[in-house]
VODREN-111813 format. One record per residue (C-alpha): residue number from 0; residue in three letters; x, z, y. Coordinates in steps of 0.5 Angstrom, whole numbers, always signed. Layout:
// VODREN-111813
(r NUM "ALA" (X Z Y));
...
// end
This chain:
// VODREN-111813
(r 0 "UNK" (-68 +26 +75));
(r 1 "UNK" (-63 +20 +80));
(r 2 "UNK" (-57 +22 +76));
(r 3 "UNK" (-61 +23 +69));
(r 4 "UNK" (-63 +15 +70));
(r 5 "UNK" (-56 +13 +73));
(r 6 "UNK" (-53 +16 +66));
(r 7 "UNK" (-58 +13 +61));
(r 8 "UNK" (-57 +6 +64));
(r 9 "UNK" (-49 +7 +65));
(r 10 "UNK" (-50 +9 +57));
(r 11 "UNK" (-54 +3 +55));
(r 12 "UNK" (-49 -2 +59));
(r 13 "UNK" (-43 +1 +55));
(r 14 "UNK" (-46 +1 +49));
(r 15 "UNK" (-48 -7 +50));
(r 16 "UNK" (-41 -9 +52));
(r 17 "UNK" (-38 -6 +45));
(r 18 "UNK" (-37 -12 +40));
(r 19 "UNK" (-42 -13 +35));
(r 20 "UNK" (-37 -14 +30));
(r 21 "UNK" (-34 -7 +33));
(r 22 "UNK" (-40 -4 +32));
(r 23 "UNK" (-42 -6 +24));
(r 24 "UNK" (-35 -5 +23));
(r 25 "UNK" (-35 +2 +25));
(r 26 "UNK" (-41 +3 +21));
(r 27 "UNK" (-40 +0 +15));
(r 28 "UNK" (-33 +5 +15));
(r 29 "UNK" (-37 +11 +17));
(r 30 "UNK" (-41 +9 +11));
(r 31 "UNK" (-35 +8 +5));
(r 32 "UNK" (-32 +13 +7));
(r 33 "UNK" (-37 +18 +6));
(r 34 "UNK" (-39 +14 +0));
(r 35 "UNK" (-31 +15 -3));
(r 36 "UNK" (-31 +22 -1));
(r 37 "UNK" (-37 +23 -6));
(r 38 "UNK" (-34 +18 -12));
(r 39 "UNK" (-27 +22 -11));
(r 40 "UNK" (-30 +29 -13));
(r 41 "UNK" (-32 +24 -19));
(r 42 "UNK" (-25 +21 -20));
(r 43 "UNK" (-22 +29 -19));
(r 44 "UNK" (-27 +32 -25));
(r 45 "UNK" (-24 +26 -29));
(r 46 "UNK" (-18 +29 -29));
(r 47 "UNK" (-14 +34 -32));
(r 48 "UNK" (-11 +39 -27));
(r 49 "UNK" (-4 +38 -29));
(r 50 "UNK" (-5 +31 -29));
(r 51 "UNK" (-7 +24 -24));
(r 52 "UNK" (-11 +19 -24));
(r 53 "UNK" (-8 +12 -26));
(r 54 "UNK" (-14 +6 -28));
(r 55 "UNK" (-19 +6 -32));
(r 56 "UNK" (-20 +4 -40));
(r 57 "UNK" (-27 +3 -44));
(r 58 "UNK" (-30 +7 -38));
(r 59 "UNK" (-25 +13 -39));
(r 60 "UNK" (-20 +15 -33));
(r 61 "UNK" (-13 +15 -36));
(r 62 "UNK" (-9 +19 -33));
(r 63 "UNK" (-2 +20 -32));
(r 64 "UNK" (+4 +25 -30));
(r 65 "UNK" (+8 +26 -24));
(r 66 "UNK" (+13 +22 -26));
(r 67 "UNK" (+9 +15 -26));
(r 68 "UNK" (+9 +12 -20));
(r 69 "UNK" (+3 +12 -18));
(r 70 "UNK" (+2 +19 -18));
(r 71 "UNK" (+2 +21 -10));
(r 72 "UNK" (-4 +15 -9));
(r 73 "UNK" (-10 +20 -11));
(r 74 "UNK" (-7 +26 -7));
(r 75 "UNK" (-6 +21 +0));
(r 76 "UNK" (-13 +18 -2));
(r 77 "UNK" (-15 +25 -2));
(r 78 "UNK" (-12 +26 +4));
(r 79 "UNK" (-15 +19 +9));
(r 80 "UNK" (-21 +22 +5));
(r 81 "UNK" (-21 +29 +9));
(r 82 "UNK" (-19 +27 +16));
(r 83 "UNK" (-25 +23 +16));
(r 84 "UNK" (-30 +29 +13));
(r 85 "UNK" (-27 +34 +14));
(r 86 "UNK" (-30 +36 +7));
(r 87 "UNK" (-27 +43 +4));
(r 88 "UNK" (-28 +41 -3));
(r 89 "UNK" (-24 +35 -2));
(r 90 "UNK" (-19 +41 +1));
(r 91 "UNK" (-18 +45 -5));
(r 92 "UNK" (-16 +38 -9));
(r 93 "UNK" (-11 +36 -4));
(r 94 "UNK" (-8 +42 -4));
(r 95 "UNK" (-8 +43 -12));
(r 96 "UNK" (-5 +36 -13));
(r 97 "UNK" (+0 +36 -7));
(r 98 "UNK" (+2 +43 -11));
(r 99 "UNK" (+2 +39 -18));
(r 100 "UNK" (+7 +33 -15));
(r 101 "UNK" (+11 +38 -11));
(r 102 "UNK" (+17 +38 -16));
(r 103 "UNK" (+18 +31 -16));
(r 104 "UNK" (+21 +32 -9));
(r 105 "UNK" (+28 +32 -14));
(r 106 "UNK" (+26 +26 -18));
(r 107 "UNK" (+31 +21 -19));
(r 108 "UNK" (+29 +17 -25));
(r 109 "UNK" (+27 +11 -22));
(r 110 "UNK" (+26 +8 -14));
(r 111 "UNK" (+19 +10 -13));
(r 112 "UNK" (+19 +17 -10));
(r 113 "UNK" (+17 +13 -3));
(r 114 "UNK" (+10 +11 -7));
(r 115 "UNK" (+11 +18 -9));
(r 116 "UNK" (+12 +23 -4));
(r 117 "UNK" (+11 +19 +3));
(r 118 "UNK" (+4 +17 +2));
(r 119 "UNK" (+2 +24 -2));
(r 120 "UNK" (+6 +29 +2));
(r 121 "UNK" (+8 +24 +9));
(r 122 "UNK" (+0 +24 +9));
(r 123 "UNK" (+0 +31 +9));
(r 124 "UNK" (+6 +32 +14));
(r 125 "UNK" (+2 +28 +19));
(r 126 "UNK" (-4 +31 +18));
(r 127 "UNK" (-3 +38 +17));
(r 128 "UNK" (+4 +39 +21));
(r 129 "UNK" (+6 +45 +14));
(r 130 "UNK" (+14 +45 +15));
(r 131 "UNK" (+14 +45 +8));
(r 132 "UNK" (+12 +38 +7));
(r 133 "UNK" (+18 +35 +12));
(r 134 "UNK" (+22 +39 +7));
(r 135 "UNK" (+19 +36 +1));
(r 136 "UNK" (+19 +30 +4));
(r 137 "UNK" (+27 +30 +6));
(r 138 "UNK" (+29 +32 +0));
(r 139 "UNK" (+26 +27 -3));
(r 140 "UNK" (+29 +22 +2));
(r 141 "UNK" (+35 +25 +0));
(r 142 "UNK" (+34 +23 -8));
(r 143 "UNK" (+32 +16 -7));
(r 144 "UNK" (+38 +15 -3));
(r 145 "UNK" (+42 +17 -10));
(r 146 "UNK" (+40 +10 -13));
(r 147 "UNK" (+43 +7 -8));
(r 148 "UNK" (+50 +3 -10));
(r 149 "UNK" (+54 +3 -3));
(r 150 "UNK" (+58 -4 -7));
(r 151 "UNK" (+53 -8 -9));
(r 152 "UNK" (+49 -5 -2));
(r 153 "UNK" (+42 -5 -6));
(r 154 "UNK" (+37 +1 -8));
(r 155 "UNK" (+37 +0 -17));
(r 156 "UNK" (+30 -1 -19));
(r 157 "UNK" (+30 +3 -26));
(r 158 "UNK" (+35 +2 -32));
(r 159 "UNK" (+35 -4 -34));
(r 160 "UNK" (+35 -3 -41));
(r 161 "UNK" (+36 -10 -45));
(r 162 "UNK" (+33 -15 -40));
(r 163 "UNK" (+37 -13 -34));
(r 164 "UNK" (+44 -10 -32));
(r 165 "UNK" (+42 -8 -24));
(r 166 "UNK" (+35 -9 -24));
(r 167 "UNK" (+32 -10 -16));
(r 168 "UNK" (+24 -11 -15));
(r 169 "UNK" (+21 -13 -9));
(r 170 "UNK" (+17 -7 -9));
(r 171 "UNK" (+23 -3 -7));
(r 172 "UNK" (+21 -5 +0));
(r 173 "UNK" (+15 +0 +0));
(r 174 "UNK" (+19 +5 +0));
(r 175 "UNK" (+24 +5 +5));
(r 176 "UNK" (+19 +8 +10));
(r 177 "UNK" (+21 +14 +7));
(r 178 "UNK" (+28 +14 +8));
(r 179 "UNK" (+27 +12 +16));
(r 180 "UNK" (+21 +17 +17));
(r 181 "UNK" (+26 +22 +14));
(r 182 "UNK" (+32 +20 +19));
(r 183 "UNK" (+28 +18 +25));
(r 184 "UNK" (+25 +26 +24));
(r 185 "UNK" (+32 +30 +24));
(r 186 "UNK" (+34 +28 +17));
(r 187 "UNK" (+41 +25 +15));
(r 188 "UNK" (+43 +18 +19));
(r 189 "UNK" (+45 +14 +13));
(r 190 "UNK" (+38 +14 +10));
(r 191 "UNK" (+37 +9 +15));
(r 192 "UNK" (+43 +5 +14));
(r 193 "UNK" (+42 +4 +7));
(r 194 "UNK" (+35 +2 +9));
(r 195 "UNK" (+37 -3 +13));
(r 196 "UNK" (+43 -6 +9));
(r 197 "UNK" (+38 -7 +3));
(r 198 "UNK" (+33 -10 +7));
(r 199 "UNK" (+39 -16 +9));
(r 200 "UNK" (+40 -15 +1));
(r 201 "UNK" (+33 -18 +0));
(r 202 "UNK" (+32 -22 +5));
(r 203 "UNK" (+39 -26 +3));
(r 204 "UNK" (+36 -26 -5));
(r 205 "UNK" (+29 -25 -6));
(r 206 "UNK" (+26 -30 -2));
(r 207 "UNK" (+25 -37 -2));
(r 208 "UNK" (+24 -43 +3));
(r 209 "UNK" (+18 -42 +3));
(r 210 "UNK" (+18 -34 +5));
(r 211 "UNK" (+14 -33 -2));
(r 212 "UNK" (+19 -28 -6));
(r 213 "UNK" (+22 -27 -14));
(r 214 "UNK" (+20 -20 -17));
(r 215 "UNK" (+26 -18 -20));
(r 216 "UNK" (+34 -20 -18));
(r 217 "UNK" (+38 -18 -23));
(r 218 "UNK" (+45 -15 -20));
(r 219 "UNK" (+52 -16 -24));
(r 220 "UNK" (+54 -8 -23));
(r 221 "UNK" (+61 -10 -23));
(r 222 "UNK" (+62 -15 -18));
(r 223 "UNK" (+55 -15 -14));
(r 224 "UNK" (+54 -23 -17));
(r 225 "UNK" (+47 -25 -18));
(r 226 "UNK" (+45 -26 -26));
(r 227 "UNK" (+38 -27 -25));
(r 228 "UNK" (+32 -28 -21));
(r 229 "UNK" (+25 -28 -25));
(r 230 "UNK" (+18 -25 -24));
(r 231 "UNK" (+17 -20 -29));
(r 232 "UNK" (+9 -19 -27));
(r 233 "UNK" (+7 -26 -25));
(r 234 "UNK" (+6 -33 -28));
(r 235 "UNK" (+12 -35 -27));
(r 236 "UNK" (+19 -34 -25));
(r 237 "UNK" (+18 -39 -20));
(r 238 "UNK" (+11 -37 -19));
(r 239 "UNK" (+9 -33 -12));
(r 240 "UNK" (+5 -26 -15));
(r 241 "UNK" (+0 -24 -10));
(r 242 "UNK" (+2 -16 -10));
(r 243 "UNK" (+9 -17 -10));
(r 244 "UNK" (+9 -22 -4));
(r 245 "UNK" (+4 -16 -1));
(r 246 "UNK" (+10 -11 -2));
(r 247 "UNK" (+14 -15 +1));
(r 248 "UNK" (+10 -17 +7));
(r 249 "UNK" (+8 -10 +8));
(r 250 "UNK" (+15 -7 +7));
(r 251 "UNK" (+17 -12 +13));
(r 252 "UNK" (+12 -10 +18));
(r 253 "UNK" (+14 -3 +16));
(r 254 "UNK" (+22 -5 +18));
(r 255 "UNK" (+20 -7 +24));
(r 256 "UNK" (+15 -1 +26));
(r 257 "UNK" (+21 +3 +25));
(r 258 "UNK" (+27 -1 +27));
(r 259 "UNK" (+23 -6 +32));
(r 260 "UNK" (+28 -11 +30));
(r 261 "UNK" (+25 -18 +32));
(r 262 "UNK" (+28 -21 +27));
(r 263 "UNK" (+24 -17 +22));
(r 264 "UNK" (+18 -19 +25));
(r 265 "UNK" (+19 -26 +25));
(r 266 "UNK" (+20 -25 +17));
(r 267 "UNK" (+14 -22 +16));
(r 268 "UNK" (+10 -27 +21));
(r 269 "UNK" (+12 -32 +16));
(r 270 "UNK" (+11 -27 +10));
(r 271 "UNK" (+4 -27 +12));
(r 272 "UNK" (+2 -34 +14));
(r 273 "UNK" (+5 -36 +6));
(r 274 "UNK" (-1 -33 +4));
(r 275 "UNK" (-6 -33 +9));
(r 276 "UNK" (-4 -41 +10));
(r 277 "UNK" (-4 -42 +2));
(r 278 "UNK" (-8 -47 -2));
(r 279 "UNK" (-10 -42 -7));
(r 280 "UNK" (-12 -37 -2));
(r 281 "UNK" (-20 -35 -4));
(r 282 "UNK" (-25 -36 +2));
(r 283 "UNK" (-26 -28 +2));
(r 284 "UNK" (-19 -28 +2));
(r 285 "UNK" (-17 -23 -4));
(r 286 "UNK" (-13 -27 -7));
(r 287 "UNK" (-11 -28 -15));
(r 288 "UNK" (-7 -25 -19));
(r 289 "UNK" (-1 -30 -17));
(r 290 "UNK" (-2 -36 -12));
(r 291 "UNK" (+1 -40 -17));
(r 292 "UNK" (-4 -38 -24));
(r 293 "UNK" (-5 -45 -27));
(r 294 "UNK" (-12 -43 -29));
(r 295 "UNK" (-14 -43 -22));
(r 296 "UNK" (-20 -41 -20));
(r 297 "UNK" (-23 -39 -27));
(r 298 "UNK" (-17 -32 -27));
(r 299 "UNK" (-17 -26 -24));
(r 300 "UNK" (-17 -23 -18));
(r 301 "UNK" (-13 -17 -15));
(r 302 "UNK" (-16 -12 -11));
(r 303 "UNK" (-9 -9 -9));
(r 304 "UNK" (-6 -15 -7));
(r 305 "UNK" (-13 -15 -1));
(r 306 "UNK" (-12 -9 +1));
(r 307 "UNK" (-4 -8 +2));
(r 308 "UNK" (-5 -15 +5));
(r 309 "UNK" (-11 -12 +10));
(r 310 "UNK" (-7 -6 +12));
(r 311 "UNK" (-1 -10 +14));
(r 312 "UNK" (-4 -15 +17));
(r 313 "UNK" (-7 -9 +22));
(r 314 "UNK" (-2 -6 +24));
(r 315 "UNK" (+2 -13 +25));
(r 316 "UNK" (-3 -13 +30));
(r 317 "UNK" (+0 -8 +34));
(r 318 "UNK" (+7 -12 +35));
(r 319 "UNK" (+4 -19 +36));
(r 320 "UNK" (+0 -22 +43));
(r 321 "UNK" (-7 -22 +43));
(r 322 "UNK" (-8 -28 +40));
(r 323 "UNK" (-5 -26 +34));
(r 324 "UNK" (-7 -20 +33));
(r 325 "UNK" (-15 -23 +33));
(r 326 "UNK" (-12 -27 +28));
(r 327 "UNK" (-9 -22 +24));
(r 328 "UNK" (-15 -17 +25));
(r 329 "UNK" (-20 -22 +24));
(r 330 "UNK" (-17 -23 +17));
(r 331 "UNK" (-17 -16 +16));
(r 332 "UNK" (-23 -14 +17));
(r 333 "UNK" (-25 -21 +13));
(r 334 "UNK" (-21 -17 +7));
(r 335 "UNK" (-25 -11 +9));
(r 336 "UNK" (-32 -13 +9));
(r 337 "UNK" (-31 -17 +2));
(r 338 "UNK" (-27 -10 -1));
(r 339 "UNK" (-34 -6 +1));
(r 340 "UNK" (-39 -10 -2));
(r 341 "UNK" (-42 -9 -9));
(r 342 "UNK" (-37 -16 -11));
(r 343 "UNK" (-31 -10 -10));
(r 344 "UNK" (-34 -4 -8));
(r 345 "UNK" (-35 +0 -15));
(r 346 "UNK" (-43 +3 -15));
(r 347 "UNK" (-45 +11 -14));
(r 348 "UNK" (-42 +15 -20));
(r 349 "UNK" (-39 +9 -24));
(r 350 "UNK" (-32 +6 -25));
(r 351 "UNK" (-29 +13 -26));
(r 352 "UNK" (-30 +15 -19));
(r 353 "UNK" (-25 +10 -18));
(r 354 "UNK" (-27 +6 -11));
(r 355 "UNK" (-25 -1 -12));
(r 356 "UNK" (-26 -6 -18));
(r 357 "UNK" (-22 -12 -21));
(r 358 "UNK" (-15 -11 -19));
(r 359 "UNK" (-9 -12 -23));
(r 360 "UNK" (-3 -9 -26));
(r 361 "UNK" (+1 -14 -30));
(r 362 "UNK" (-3 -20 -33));
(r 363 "UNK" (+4 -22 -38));
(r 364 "UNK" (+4 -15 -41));
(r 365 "UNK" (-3 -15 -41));
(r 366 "UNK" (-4 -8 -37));
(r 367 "UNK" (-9 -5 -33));
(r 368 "UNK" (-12 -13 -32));
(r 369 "UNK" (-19 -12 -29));
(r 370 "UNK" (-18 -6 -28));
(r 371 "UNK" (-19 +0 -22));
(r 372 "UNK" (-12 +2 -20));
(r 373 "UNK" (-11 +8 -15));
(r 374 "UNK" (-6 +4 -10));
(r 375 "UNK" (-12 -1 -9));
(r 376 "UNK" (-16 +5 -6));
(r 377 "UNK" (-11 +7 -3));
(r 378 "UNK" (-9 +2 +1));
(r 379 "UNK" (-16 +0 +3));
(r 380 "UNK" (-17 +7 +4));
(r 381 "UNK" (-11 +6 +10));
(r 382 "UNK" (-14 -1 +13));
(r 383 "UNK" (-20 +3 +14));
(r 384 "UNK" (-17 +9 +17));
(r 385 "UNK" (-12 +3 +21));
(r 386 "UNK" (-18 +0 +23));
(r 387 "UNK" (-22 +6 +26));
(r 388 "UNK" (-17 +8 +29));
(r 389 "UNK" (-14 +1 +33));
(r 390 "UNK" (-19 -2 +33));
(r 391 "UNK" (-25 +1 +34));
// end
């Protein structure tokens, strides 16, 4: 009875010295997760088979083939979903789209095969150990790397078509993950130095003084000069579109992650304080579509940007002192917070079985504004996964 009592009050006492905010954050991501498991066997009904989700039009899911950028969002969501639930349903989805996207691996069309193949199958590798998923994840390292121009020391975005000769995109840093995490796993050593040289290449050319950044730089193929430097998807050229600086500013954490280059570090510390310091920046910290929109506050918000800018923010709590890191977690889990509430999160059974409202694609182009967006969940389901397992 001595030891029974002895246990209940060393259980109380534990308990009572968990933070508060610890306390309701791990509720509150044992509750959306659950909530998101549910939805996306909503999304997943929404979808043909042999296609993926994309965002969502008059209330009807438009979807996708394997080739869109975007397709290995879903199955990498599915798969967050699954090591928290558990749930076999989600399971049999996962394996239905990883098999779907598999072919992929040999894709070479444009840059994005990191958003493609290392958040669906580098996910996959990491929770499921299958050897086949390293082999798809190699062989698709080993396709980005044909973009890569060794003269102009830069991976090529996309054909330029009439607008551009040797298009670069601030997006590209996303995907570098892939050829690090291929060469650090046994993979070819030159993935990593074409990593890290077009990391210099975009230090050099996308950023500004103020550590805010272009969206696109245009290379002249024939002697590496720079033609242009515009942002395509932002309010202006000059102007500091919220996700492209949240690509970016994720992508450095990454580069430091793998590298532990202090100087990356650095970078992204002022990469994160641009747009955390910024005038425009909202006080539930999910920022506008472009920090420089002239119709602020009456235009759009965008989701997405939250998201990657809380998952960055998380994991650039791990490389930084204890002050830091309170800010930085503080911060996320402000993002967080808000992106669970009714303002962001999409009710049960509405939005498409999409979890995220209000994000957008490319405002100037008028596509997928307002709109759920499958890299939005994604990412918030990452800063929760980040959260539960750093900081809780």
């Amino acid at each position: 009875m001595q030891k029974f009592k002895l246990f209940v009050i060393v259980t109380f006492l534990l308990i009572k010295s968990i933070p508060l905010t610890a306390q309701s954050m791990a509720k509150l991501i044992d509750q959306q997760m659950k909530l998101a498991n549910e939805q996306y066997k909503i999304l997943a009904k929404n979808v043909p088979n042999d296609r993926m989700p994309k965002y969502l039009k008059d209330n009807i899911v438009q979807t996708s083939d394997t080739k869109w950028w975007c397709s290995g969002f879903f199955p990498g969501s599915l798969i967050y979903l699954y090591e928290y639930t558990k749930d076999q349903d989600i399971k049999k989805e996962i394996d239905k789209r990883l098999k779907l996207l598999e072919p992929e691996k040999h894709f070479k069309g444009n840059h994005d095969l990191g958003f493609m193949m290392y958040c669906s199958f580098g996910n996959a590798y990491r929770v499921f150990k299958d050897p086949k998923y390293k082999f798809t994840i190699d062989t698709a390292a080993m396709s980005l790397a044909t973009r890569y121009n060794k003269d102009l020391k830069v991976i090529k975005s996309w054909e330029g078509g009439k607008l551009y000769k040797f298009p670069v995109i601030i997006d590209n840093m996303m995907n570098l993950e892939l050829l690090l995490w291929a060469a650090e796993h046994g993979g070819n050593p030159y993935l990593k130095e074409i990593a890290l040289e077009h990391t210099e290449s975009t230090i050099k050319n996308h950023y500004r003084p103020d550590f805010s950044s272009y969206h696109v730089v245009d290379y002249n193929p024939n002697d590496g000069s720079i033609i242009k430097k515009v942002t395509h998807q932002g309010f202006s050229d000059e102007s500091a579109w919220a996700r492209g600086n949240a690509w970016g500013f994720y992508g450095f954490v990454t580069m430091y992650r793998f590298t532990k280059n202090k100087r990356y570090l650095d970078l992204a510390l002022k990469m994160g304080d641009f747009m955390l310091n910024h005038k425009n920046l909202p006080k539930d910290k999910i920022p506008y579509w472009d920090f420089d929109s002239k119709d602020i506050p009456n235009t759009y918000r965008d989701a997405s940007a939250g998201a990657i800018i809380a998952s960055a923010l998380l994991e650039l709590g791990q490389y930084v002192n204890a002050q830091e890191r309170k800010k930085y977690v503080k911060t996320a889990e402000t993002i967080i917070r808000n992106l669970s509430s009714p303002a962001y999160f999409a009710q049960s059974g509405s939005n498409g079985g999409f979890l995220l409202m209000h994000s957008v694609g490319s405002l100037p182009h008028n596509s997928e504004v307002d709109s759920p967006l499958t890299y939005a969940d994604y990412y918030y389901l990452e800063a929760m996964h980040r959260y539960r397992n750093w900081y809780l």
